[in-house]
Structures are given as structure tokens and as C-alpha cells.
C-alpha positions as CSV (number, residue, x, y, z in Angstrom):
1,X,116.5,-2.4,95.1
2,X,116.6,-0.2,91.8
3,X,117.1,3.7,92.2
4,X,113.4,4.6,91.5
5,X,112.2,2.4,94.3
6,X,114.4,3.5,96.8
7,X,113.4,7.3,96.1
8,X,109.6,5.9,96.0
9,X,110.7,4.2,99.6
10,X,111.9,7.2,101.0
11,X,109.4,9.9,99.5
12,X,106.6,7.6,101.1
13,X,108.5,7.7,104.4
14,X,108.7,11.4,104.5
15,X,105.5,12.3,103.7
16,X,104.3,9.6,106.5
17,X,106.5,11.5,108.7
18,X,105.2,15.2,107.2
19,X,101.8,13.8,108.6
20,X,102.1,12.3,111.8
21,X,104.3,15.4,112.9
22,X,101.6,17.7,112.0
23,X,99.4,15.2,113.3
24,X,101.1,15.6,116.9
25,X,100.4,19.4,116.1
26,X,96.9,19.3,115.4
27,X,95.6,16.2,117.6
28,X,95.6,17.5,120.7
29,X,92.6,20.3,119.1
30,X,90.7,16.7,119.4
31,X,92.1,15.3,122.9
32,X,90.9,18.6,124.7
33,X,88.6,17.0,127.0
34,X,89.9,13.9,127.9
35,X,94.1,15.5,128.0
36,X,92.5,18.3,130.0
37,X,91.1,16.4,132.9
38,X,94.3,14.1,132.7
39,X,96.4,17.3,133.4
40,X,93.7,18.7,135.9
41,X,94.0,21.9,133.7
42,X,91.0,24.4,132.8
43,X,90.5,25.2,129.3
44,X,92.2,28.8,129.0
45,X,95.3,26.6,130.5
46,X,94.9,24.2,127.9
47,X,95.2,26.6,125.1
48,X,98.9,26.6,126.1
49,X,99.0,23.0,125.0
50,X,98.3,24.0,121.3
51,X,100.1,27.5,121.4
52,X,103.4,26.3,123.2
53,X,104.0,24.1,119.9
54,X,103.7,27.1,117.6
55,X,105.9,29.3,119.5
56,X,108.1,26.9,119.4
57,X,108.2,26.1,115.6
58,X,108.3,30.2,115.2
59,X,110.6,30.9,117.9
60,X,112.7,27.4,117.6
61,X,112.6,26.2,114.5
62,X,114.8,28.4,112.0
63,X,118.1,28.7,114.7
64,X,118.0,24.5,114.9
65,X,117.5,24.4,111.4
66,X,120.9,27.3,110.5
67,X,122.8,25.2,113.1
68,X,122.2,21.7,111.9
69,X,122.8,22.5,108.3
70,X,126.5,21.3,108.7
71,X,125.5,18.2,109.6
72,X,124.3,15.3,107.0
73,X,120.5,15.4,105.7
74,X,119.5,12.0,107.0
75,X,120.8,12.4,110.4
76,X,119.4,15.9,111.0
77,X,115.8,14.5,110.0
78,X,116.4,11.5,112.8
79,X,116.9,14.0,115.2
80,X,114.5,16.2,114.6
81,X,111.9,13.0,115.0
82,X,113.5,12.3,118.3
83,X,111.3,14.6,120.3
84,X,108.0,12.9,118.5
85,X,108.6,9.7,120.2
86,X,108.9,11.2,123.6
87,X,105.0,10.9,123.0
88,X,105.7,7.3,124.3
89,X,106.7,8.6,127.7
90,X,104.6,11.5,127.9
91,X,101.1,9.2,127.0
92,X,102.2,7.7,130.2
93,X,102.9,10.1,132.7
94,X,101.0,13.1,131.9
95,X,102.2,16.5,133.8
96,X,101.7,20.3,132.5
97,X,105.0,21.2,132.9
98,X,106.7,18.5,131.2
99,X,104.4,18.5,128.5
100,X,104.3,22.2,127.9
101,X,108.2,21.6,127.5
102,X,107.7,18.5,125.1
103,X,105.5,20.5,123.1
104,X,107.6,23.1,122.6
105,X,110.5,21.3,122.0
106,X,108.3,19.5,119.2
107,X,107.4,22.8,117.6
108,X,110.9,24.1,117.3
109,X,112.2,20.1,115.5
110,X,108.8,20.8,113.3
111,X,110.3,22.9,111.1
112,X,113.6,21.6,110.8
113,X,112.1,18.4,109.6
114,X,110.2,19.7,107.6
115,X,112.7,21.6,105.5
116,X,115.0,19.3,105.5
117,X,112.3,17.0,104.2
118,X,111.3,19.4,101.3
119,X,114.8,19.8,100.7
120,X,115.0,16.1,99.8
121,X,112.1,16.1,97.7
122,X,112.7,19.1,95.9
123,X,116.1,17.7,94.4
124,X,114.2,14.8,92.8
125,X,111.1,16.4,92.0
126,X,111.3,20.0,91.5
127,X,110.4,22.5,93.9
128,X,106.5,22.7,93.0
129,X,106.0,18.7,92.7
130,X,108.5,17.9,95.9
131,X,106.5,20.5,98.6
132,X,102.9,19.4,96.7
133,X,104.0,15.7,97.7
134,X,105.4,16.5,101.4
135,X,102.3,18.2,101.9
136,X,100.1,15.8,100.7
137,X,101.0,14.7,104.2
138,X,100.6,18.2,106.1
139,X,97.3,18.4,105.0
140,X,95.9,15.0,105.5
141,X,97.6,15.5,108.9
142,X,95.7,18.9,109.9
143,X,92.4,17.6,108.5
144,X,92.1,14.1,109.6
145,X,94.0,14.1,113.4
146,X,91.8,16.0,115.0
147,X,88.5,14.0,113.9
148,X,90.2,10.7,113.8
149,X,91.8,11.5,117.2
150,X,88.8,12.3,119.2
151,X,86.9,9.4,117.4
152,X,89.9,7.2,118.9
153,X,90.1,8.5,121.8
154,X,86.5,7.8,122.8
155,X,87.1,4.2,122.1
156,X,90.7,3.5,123.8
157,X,91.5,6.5,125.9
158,X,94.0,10.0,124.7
159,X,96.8,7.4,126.0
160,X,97.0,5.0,123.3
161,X,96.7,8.0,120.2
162,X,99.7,9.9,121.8
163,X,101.5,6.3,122.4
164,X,100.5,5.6,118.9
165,X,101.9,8.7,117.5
166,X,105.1,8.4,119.4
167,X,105.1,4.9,118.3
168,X,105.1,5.2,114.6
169,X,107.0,7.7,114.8
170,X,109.7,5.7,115.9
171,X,108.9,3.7,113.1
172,X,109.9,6.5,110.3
173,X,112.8,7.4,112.3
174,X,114.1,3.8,112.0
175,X,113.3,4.1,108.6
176,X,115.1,7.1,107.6
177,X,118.3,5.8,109.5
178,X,118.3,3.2,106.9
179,X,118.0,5.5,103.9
180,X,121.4,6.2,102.0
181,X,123.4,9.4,103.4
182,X,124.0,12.3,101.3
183,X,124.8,16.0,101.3
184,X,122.0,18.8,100.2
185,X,122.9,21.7,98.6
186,X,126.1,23.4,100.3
187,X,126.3,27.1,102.0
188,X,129.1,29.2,104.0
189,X,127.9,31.2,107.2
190,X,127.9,34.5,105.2
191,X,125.6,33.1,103.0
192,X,123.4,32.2,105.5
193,X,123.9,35.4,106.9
194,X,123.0,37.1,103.2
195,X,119.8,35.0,103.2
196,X,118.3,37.8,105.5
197,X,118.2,40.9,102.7
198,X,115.6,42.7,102.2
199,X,114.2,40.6,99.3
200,X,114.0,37.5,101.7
201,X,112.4,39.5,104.7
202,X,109.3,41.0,102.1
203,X,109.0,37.4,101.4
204,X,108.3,36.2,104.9
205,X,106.4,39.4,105.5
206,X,103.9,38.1,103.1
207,X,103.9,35.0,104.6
208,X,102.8,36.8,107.8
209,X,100.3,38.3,106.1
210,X,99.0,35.4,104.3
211,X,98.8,33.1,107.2
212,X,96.9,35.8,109.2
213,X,94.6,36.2,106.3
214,X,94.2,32.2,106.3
215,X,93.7,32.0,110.3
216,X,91.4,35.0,111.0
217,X,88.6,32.8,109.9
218,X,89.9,28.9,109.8
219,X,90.9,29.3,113.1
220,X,86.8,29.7,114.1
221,X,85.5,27.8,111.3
222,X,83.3,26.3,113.2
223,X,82.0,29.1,115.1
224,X,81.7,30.7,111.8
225,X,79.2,27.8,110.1
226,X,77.1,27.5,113.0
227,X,76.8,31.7,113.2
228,X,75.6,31.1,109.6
229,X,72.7,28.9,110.7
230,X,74.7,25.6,109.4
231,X,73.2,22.3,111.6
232,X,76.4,20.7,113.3
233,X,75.8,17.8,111.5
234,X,76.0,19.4,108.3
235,X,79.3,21.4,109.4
236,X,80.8,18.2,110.3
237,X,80.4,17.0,106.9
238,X,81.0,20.8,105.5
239,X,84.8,20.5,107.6
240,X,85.3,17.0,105.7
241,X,84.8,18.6,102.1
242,X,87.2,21.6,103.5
243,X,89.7,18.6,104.2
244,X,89.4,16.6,101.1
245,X,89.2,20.0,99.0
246,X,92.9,20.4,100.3
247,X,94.2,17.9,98.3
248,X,93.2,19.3,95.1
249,X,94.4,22.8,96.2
250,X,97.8,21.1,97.1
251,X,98.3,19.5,93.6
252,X,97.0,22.6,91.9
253,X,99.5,24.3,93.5
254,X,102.3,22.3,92.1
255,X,100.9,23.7,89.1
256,X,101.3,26.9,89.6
257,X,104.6,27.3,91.6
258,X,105.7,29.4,88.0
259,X,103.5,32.5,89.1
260,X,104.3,32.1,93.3
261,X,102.4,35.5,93.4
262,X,99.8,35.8,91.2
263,X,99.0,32.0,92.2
264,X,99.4,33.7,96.2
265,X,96.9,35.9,95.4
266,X,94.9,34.2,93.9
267,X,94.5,31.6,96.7
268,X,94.1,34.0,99.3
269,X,91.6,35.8,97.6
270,X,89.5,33.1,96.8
271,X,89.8,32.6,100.7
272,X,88.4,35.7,101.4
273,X,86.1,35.9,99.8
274,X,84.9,32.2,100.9
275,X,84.8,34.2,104.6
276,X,82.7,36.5,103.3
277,X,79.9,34.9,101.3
278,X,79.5,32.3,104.0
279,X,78.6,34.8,106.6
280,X,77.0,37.0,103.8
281,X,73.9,34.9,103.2
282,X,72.0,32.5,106.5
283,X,71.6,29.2,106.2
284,X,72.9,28.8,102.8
285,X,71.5,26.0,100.4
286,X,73.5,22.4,100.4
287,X,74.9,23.0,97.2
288,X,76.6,26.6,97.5
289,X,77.7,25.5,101.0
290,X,79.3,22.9,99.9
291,X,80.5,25.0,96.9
292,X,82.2,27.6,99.2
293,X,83.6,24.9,101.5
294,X,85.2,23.1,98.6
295,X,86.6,26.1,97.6
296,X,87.9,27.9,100.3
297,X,89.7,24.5,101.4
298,X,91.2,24.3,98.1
299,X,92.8,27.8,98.4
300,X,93.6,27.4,101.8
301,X,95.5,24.2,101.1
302,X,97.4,26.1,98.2
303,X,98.4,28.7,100.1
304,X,100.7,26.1,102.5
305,X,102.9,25.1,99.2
306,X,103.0,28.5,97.3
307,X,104.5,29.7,100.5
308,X,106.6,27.3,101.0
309,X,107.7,27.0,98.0
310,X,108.5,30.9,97.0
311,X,110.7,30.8,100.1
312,X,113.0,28.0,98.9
313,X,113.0,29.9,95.3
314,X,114.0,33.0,97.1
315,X,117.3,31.5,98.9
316,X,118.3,28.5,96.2
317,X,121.6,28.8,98.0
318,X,120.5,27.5,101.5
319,X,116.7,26.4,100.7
320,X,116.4,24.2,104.2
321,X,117.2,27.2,106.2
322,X,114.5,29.5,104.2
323,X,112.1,26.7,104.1
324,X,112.3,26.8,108.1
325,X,112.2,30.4,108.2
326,X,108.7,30.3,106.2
327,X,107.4,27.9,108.6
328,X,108.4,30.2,111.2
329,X,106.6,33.3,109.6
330,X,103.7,30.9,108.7
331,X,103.5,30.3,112.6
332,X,103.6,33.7,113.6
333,X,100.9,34.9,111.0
334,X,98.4,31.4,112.4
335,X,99.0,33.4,115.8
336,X,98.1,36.4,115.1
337,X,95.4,35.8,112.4
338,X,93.6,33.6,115.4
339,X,93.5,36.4,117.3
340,X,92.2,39.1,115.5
341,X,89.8,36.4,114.5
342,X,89.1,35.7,118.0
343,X,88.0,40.0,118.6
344,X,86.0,39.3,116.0
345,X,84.0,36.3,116.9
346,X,84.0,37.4,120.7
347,X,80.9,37.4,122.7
348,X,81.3,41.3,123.2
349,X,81.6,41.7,119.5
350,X,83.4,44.2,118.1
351,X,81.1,44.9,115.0
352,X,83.5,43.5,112.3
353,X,83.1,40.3,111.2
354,X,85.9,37.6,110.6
355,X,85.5,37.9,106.5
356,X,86.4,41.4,107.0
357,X,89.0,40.7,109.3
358,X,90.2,38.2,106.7
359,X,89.5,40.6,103.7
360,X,91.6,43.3,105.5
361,X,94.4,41.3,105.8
362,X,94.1,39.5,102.2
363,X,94.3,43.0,100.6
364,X,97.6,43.8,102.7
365,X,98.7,40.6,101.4
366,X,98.3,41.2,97.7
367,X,99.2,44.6,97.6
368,X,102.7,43.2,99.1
369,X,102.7,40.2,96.6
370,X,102.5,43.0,93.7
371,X,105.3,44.9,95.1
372,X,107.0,42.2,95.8
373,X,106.7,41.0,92.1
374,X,108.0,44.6,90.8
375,X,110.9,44.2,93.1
376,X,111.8,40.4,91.0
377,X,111.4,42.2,87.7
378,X,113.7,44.9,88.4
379,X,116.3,42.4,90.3
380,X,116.3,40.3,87.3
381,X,116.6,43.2,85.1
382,X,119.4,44.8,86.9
383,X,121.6,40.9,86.9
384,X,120.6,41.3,83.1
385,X,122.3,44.6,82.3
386,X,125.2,43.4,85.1
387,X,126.5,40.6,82.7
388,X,125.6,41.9,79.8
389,X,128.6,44.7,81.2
390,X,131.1,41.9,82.2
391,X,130.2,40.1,78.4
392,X,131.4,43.7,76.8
């Protein structure tokens, strides 16, 4: 096997795995009622099935990811699938407790693999083109499992989607123990420790900011189209667009990786104001919806590799850890976006609508993107004048 097709061999595998990781994430939104009754659970007690995982990947994710960096790439991404195949067990002996704990544990490996992942694909393809092709899987993943797994389940039972998932699963992870071994790039504790200045925490900040922006309305999309006078069928369709749309924000993104804030807000201004114009205007003709649906899962979708990929710029020295950091921040910012989405969309209304809510938070997010851009300029410019000094 030649070089180039071993990379293309190994790039497919990871962005296989990127998806059906994510896919574990996000299918369970589409198992609700069949999962539920299996775990005799109401559905405020299922909610903990889909927020465990993301406290985990918030909580979990970067301390696994700073202690596993001394170990090689290829067996830190094996590991961190492990906990994916316990869906094997779990689709057959479904318990709350133990799957709250699986669940969590899954969230926390999330981001390590994920990282490690865009580390791998970054070296050979750049930072832009690497994290646009891992999350080429991330967002097929978040679109299609939910769908696809409630269509399944219908036909075979929750059962056989989690065994499935846990099952090729296993699958990548036998792959990747076949791929050749290698080191990434190379950092000392006190780097590590370095990584958390106060240029890196402004950066994760904004991610904060930007996810909550993002969540405050995805989060009740749904909600949201049918408020607007939408016919499910037609949001059904509308949430496919939204999907497919994501994979032209994702490779636009790669584009743009050169400006990370100016592209940032960009994309999450465009997803404001998608909020707003779709709760602006009842029942809005096929063509704008479809318009504003298009475009507002095009920016959402962006957003995901602009973030990702301004992190690992911002600490080249140790980019898995930063890269695990972000999803971290990103996870915090879907939580609390959801819930100031959720005051907003509640049946005692609080008079503000989600697009607000969104808007509010999009301007916070900008505002920090263009400090955040002064600060670069005038870090740059000071490491100008400081070699210019040791040339003299």
C-alpha cells in the first residue's frame, strides 16, 4: 500500500469514527420513547440521558486528553473508542444507573478522540482542510442519527441501533490499531500549563459565547418552526436542508480558517439573524424558508470548524490538548445556550423571544471576537519589535 492510500485509509476511518461517536451523542434525541420505557424513566429523567454526555465531554474531556498526551497517538484514539463499544453491553441490559455512567464516561473519551483525531488530520492537511474533513463526519453525525435512529428503531427495536453503534464501533477501533504508530507534535508539562494564559482563556470564552449563541435557538428548532406557522411535514424537510446545508458551511469554513474571527462573526451573525427572520414573519413562503434554513445551517455548521480550528492555532505547541479544551467550552456554551433558549420558548413565556436571546448573545460574541483580534495584532506586533531587538 503506497503512502497516499494509507493516509486516504486512515482519514476515512477517522471521520467514520468522528460520526458514529457523535452519532452515540445525538441518537439517543431519536430513541426517547422507546429507551425511556426500557429504563421505566419519565421524560425530565430522561433529559439526563442527553445532558450526562455533555457534562462529561466538558467536565471530562480536556484532563483525559492533558494526561494521555504522553502516550502514542494511535493508542490514545483506541482507548478513547473503548467506551463506544460498551454500547454492545448496554443495548442488552438497559439500567439508568449504569447508563448514566456509560454516557458520561462516553462524553469525557469524546473529546479526547476527537482532538487527537484533528491532530492527525491537521499534520497532513492543514489545520482548515484537516477539522473541515473530521467534521464532515460531526455533522453528518448530528444531522442524520437522530432521524435515521428513530426511523430504525421503529423497524428493529432501540436495541439493535445501540448494538449497531457499539458494533461498528469496534470496527474503527480495530481499524486504527492497525494504522502505523507515530508521535504528534511534542510538549513539556509547563507548556501545557502555559497553554492557559490569558490569550487561550479569551479564546474559549468566545467559544462559550458562540455556542450559546448557536444553542439558544437550534436547541428548539423545532419548537421554533412550528411557532412560525411551519406544517410538521414541511419542518421535517426544512431540518433536512439545515443538515445538508452543513456541509457546505463545513467546507466553506476550511476556506476561511485565515480570518478565524471575522469568518466567527460572520457565521454567527448570519445565525442570528436566521433566528430572527424566521420568527419575524408567520408562515413564511417555501422559498425564503428554505432560504433561511439553508442558511442558518450553513453558518451553524461553520461555526463547529472555525472554533475548532482557532483553538489549535492558538496553542500550536500542544494543539490536542486545546482542541479538547474547545470541545469542552463548546459543551458548556450548548448547555447554557439551551437553557436560556428553553426561558424563552417556555409556556410561561418570558416575553423575549429565542432570536433575541440568540442576538444578545451573538453581539457578546463579536464584540469579544474584535477584542480578541486587537489583542493578535498587538501580540504579533510586540514578537516583531522583540527580534527585531535580539537582530540589533
Amino acid at each position: 500500500m503506497t503512502l497516499r492510500s494509507e493516509n486516504s485509509l486512515i482519514t476515512a476511518t477517522l471521520i467514520i469514527g468522528a460520526f458514529l461517536v457523535v452519532s452515540v451523542e445525538f441518537v439517543v434525541v431519536g430513541l426517547a420513547e422507546g429507551l425511556s420505557s426500557s429504563l421505566a424513566i419519565n421524560t425530565a429523567q430522561y433529559s439526563l440521558v442527553v445532558s450526562v454526555f455533555a457534562i462529561g465531554a466538558a467536565f471530562g474531556g480536556p484532563g483525559l486528553a492533558y494526561y494521555l498526551a504522553r502516550f502514542p497517538p494511535r493508542r490514545v484514539l483506541v482507548w478513547s473508542l473503548a467506551p463506544f463499544v460498551g454500547n454492545l453491553a448496554f443495548a442488552f441490559s438497559p439500567d439508568l444507573a449504569p447508563t448514566l455512567a456509560l454516557r458520561a464516561i462516553q462524553g469525557a473519551t469524546l473529546p479526547v478522540f476527537m482532538s487527537f483525531a484533528n491532530v492527525w488530520m491537521a499534520q497532513r492537511y492543514g489545520t482548515g482542510q484537516g477539522t473541515s474533513l473530521l467534521y464532515t463526519g460531526v455533522v453528518a453525525g448530528g444531522a442524520l442519527s437522530p432521524p435515521i435512529g428513530a426511523s430504525l428503531a421503529a423497524l428493529v427495536g432501540w436495541q439493535s441501533v445501540m448494538f449497531g453503534l457499539g458494533l461498528f464501533c469496534l470496527l474503527v477501533m480495530a481499524a486504527i490499531y492497525k494504522c502505523p504508530d507515530e508521535r504528534g507534535p511534542q510538549s513539556s508539562p509547563l507548556q501545557r500549563v502555559r497553554t492557559f494564559d490569558g490569550y487561550l482563556l479569551g479564546h474559549l470564552t468566545l467559544t462559550v459565547l458562540t455556542f450559546a449563541a448557536l444553542f439558544a435557538s437550534y436547541a428548539h428548532i423545532a419548537q421554533i418552526l412550528n411557532d412560525a406557522g411551519i406544517q410538521p411535514e414541511a419542518v421535517n424537510v426544512l431540518l433536512l436542508v439545515f443538515g445538508v446545508a452543513g456541509f457546505a458551511g463545513n467546507w466553506l469554513a476550511a476556506k476561511a480558517v485565515k480570518w478565524p474571527f471575522a469568518a466567527s462573526c460572520c457565521a454567527t451573525g448570519l445565525v442570528a439573524l436566521c433566528s430572527l427572520a424566521v420568527q419575524a414573519e408567520h408562515n413564511p413562503e417555501t422559498a425564503m424558508a428554505v432560504t433561511i434554513a439553508a442558511t442558518w445551517g450553513g453558518a451553524h455548521a461553520a461555526s463547529f470548524v472555525l472554533s475548532q480550528a482557532r483553538l489549535m492555532n492558538a496553542a500550536p505547541q500542544f494543539p490536542a490538548f486545546a482542541g479538547s479544551l474547545n470541545i469542552s467550552a463548546g459543551n458548556i456554551g450548548i448547555a447554557l445556550g439551551s437553557v436560556l433558549g428553553g426561558f424563552a420558548v417556555s409556556p410561561a413565556g418570558t416575553g423575549v423571544s429565542t432570536g433575541t436571546v440568540t442576538s444578545v448573545l451573538a453581539i457578546l460574541s463579536i464584540i469579544l471576537a474584535g477584542l480578541m483580534a486587537g489583542r493578535k495584532v498587538a501580540m504579533a506586533e510586540d514578537k516583531r519589535k522583540t527580534e527585531q531587538g535580539c537582530d540589533i
